[in-house]
C-alpha positions as CSV (number, residue, x, y, z in Angstrom):
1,X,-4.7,-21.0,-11.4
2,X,-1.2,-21.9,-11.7
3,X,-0.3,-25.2,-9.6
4,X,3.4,-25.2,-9.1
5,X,5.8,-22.0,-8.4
6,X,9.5,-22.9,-7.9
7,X,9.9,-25.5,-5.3
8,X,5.7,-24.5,-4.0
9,X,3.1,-26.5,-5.0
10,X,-0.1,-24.0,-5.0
11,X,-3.0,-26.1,-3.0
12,X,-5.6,-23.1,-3.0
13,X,-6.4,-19.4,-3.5
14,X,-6.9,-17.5,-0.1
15,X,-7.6,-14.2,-2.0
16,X,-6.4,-11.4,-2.8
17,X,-3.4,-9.5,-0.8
18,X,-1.9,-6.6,-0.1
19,X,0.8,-7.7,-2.2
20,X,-1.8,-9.6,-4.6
21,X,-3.3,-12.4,-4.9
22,X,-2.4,-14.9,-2.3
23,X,-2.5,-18.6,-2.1
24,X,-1.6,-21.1,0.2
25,X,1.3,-23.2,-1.1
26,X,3.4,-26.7,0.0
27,X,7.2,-26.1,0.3
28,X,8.2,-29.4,-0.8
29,X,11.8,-29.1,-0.1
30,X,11.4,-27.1,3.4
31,X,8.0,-29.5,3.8
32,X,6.3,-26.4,5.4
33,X,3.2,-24.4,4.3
34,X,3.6,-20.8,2.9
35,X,1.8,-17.9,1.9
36,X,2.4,-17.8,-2.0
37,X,2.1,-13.7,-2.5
38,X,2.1,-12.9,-6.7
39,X,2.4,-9.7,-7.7
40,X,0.5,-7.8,-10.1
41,X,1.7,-7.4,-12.8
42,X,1.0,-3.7,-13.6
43,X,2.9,-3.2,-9.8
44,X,6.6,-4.2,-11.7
45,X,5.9,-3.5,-15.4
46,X,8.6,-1.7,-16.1
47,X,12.3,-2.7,-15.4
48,X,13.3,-0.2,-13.1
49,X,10.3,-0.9,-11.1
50,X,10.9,-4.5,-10.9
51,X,14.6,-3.5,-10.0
52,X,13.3,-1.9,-6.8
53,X,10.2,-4.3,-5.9
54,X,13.1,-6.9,-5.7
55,X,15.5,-5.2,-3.7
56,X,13.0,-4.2,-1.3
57,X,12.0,-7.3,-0.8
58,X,15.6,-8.7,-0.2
59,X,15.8,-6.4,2.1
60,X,12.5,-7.8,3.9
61,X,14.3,-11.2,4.3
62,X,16.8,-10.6,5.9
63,X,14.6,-9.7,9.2
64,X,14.4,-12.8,11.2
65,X,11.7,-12.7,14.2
66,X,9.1,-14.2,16.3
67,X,6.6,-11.6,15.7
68,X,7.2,-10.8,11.8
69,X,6.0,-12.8,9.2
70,X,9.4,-13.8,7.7
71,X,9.7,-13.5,4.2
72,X,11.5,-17.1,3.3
73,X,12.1,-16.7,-0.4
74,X,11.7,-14.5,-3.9
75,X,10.8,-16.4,-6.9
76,X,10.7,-15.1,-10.4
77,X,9.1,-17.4,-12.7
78,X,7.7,-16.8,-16.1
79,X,7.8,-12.9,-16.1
80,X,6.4,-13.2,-12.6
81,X,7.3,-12.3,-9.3
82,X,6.3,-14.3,-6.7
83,X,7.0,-13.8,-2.7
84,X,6.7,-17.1,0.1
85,X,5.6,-15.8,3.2
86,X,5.3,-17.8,6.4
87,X,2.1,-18.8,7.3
88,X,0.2,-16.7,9.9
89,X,-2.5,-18.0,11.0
90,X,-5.5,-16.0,13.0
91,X,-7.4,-13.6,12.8
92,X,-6.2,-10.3,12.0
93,X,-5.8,-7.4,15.1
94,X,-8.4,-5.7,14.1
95,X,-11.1,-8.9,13.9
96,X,-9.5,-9.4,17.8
97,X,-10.5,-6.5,18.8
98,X,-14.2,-6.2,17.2
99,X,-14.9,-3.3,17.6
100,X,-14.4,-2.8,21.3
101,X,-11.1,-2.7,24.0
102,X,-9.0,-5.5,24.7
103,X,-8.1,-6.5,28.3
104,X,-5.5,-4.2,29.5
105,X,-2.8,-7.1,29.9
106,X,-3.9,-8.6,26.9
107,X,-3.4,-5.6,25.1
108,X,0.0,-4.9,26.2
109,X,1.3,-8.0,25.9
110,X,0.5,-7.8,22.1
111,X,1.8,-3.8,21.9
112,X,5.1,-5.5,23.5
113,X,5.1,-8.1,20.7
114,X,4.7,-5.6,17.9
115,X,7.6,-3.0,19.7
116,X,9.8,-6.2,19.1
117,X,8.8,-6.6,15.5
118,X,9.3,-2.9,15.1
119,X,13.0,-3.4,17.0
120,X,14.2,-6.0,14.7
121,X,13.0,-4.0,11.5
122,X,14.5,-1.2,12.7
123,X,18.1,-2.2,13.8
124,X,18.1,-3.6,10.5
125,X,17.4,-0.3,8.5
126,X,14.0,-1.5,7.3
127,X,10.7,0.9,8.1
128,X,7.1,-0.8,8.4
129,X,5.6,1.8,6.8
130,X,1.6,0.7,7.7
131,X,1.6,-0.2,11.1
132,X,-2.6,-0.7,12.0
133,X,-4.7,-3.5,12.9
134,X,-5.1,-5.1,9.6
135,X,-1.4,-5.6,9.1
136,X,-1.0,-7.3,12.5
137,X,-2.2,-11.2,12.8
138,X,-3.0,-12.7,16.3
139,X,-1.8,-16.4,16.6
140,X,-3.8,-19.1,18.3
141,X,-1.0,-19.1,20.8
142,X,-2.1,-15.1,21.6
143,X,1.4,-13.5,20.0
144,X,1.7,-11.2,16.9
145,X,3.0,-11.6,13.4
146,X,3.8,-8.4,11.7
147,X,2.7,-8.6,7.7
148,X,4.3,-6.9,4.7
149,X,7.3,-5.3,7.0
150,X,9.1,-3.5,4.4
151,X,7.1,-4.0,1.1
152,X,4.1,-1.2,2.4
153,X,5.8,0.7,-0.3
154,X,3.9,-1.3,-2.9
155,X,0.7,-2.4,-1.0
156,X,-3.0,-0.4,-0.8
157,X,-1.6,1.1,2.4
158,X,1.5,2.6,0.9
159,X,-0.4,4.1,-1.8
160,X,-2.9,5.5,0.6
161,X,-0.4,7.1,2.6
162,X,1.5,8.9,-0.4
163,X,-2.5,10.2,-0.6
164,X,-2.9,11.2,2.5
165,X,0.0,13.8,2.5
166,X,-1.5,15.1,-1.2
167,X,-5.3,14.2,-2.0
168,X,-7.0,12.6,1.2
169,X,-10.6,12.9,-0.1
170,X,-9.3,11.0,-3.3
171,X,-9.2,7.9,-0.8
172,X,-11.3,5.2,-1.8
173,X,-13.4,3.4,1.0
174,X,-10.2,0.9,2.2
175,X,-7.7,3.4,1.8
176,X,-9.6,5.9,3.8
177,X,-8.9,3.6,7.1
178,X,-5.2,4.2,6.2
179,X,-5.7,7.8,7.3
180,X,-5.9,7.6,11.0
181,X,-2.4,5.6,11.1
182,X,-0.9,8.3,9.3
183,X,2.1,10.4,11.8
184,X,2.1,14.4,11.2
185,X,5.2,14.8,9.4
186,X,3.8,12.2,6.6
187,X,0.4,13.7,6.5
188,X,3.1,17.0,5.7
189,X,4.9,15.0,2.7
190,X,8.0,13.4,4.6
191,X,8.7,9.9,4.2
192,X,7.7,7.3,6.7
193,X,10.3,6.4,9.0
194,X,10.7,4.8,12.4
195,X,8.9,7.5,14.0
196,X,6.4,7.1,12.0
197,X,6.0,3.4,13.0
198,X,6.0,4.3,16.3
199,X,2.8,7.1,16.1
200,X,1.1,4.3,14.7
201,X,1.6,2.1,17.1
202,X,0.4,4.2,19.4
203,X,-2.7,4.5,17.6
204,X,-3.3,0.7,17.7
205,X,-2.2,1.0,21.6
206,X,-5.1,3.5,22.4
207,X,-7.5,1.7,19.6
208,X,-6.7,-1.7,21.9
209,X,-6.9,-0.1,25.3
210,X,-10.3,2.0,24.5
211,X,-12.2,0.3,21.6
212,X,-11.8,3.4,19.9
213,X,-10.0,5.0,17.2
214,X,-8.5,8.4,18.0
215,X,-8.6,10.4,15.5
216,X,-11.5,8.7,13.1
217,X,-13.5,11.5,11.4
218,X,-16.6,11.1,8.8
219,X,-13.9,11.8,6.1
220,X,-9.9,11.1,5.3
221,X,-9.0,15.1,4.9
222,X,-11.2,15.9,8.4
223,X,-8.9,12.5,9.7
224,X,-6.0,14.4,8.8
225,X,-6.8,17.3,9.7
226,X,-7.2,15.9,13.2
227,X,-3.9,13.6,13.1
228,X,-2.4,17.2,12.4
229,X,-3.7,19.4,14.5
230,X,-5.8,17.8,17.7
231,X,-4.6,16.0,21.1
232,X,-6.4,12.9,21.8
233,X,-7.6,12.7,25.3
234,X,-6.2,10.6,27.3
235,X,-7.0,6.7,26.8
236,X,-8.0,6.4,31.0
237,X,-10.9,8.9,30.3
238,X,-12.1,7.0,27.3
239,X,-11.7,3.6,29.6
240,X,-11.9,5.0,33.3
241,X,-11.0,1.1,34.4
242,X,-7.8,1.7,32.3
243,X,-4.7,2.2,34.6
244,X,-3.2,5.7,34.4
245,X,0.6,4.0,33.9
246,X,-1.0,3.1,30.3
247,X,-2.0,7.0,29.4
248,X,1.9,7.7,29.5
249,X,3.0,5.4,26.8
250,X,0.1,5.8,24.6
251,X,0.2,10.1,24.5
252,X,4.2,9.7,23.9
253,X,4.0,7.7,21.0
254,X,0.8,9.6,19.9
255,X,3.4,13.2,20.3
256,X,3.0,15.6,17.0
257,X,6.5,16.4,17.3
258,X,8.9,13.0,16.4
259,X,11.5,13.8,18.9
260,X,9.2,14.2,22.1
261,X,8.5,10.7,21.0
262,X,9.9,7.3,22.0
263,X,14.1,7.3,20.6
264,X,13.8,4.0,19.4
265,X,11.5,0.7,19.5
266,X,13.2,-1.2,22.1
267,X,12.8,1.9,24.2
268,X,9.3,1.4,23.8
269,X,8.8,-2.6,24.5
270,X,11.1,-1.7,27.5
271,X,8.5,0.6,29.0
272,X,5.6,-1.0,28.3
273,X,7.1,-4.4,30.2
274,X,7.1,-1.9,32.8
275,X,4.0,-0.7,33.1
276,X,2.8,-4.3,32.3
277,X,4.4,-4.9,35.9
278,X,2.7,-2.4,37.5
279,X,-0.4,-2.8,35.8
280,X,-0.5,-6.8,37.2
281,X,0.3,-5.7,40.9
282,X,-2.6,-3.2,41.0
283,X,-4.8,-5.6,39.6
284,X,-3.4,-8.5,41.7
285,X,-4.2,-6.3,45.1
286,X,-7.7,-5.5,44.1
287,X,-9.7,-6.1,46.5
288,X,-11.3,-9.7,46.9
289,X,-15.2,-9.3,47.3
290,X,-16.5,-10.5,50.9
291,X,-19.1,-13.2,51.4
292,X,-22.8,-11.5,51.2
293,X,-25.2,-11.8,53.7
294,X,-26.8,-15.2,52.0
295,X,-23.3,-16.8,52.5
296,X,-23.0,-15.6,56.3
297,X,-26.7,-16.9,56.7
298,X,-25.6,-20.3,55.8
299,X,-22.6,-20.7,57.8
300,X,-25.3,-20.3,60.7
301,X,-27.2,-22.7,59.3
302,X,-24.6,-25.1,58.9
303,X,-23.3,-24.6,63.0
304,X,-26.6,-25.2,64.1
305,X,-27.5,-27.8,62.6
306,X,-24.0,-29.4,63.4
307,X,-24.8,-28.5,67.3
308,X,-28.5,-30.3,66.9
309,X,-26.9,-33.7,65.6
310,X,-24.7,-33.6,68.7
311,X,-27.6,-32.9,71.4
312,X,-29.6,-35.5,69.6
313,X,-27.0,-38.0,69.8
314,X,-26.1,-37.0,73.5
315,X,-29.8,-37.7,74.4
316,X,-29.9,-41.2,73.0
317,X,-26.6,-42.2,74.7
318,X,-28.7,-41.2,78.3
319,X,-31.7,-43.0,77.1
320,X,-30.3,-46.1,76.2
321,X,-27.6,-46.3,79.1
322,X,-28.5,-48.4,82.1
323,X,-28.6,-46.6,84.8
């Protein structure tokens, strides 16, 4: 393993990446841990691919947000290309959510956080490109950091997208979960774009809100075949405790047609703070639930006993008067 990279000193392996293999590294000018990201070789072999891998990812760092996992510096070093990530700690979206729905405030404070991500990307010309659960990291202090925005071009996910609009059912096992992220138009060939981001966030939205994925099929193509040509029902009869306000956000993102979508990410975030508003009031006036019948019991209880200590204590007071 190599030990030192530029100005990081490599401490450990974490494993391998989307972007490689991946170690956790000591800034030692900066004094801050990183995410050491080397890519593989084969990925920039040739010159002109290098050329792009490189410009992509100065494009990546220039994006400067809370909720993306900011790309701090590009290191070439022996023939190698190496990328220092912040560190995100947590456990990724989809190990949040295992396997069933997150708490409807808790899931739309987290959509809100990955809207913002997708804002900031956007305004600055730079497309996600794999927007799902496993690119998404949940802090210890319950936010989001957005991985790889921008370099999905290169990663498993990028490559199972340009399959997905081609050869689904050449999808190996990993790259078949790609499938069900995928928007229409790229299943059709286009290129992913905002739009695209925004369908798949509103596939994580309904996958957070119902515990369920939805369009998951037993293979990629039948996946596809279902991103392209099926309406999802609506999230609130998946979860019937799910508040109708959340059904409107979720089916406009999930919309086969681009522009009956959201315009633009902040558009989205705005929306869902909305709701979230809504949401909270509803669920702040539900109703409280009354004492039972055991409580009420022992309130008597409590009164009578109260009015025997007096009595007692009245009939001592005669006793022991003199008369």
């Amino acid at each position: 393993m190599i030990s030192v990279v530029g100005q990081y000193n490599v401490l450990e392996r974490l494993g391998g990446g989307a972007l490689g293999d991946v170690f956790r590294a000591r800034d030692t000018r900066a004094g801050r841990t990183v995410a050491l990201m080397a890519a593989p070789p084969e990925l920039i072999a040739s010159p002109s691919r290098r050329a792009r891998f490189l410009e992509d990812a100065r494009k990546a760092s220039h994006l400067n947000h809370p909720n993306i996992a900011m790309l701090f510096n590009i290191v070439e070093q022996d023939g190698g290309c190496y990328l220092a990530y912040e560190f995100a700690a947590g456990p990724s979206l989809r190990d949040e959510m295992a396997g069933g729905a997150l708490e409807v405030r808790s899931a739309l404070h987290l959509a809100t956080h990955i809207a913002d991500a997708l804002s900031e990307g956007h305004a600055r010309g730079v497309v996600h490109g794999d927007v799902r659960p496993d690119t998404i990291v949940v802090t210890p202090k319950g936010s989001v950091k957005v991985l790889n925005f921008g370099m999905t071009v290169w990663t498993m996910g990028g490559v199972a997208r340009a399959k997905a609009a081609t050869a689904p059912d050449s999808m190996h096992r990993d790259e078949a979960l790609v499938a069900g992220y995928v928007a229409p138009e790229q299943a059709r060939g286009l290129p992913v774009d905002p739009a695209g981001d925004l369908f798949a966030l509103g596939v994580v939205l309904y996958e957070m809100v119902t515990g369920r994925a939805p369009f998951a099929a037993s293979t990629p193509s039948e996946t596809i075949k279902r991103v392209l040509d099926e309406r999802p029902v609506r999230p609130s009869i998946v979860n019937p405790d799910l508040p109708a306000e959340v059904d409107v956000i979720v089916m406009k993102l999930l919309a086969k047609d681009p522009q009956a979508r959201y315009p633009t990410a902040v558009a989205v975030a705005a929306d869902i703070r909305r709701i979230s508003l809504v949401v909270d009031a509803k669920m702040d006036e539900a109703p409280r639930t009354e004492p039972g019948p055991r409580a009420n019991a022992g309130t008597g209880l409590f009164i009578w006993l109260v009015v025997f200590v007096l009595l007692a204590v009245a009939a001592a007071m005669w006793f022991f008067l003199p008369s």
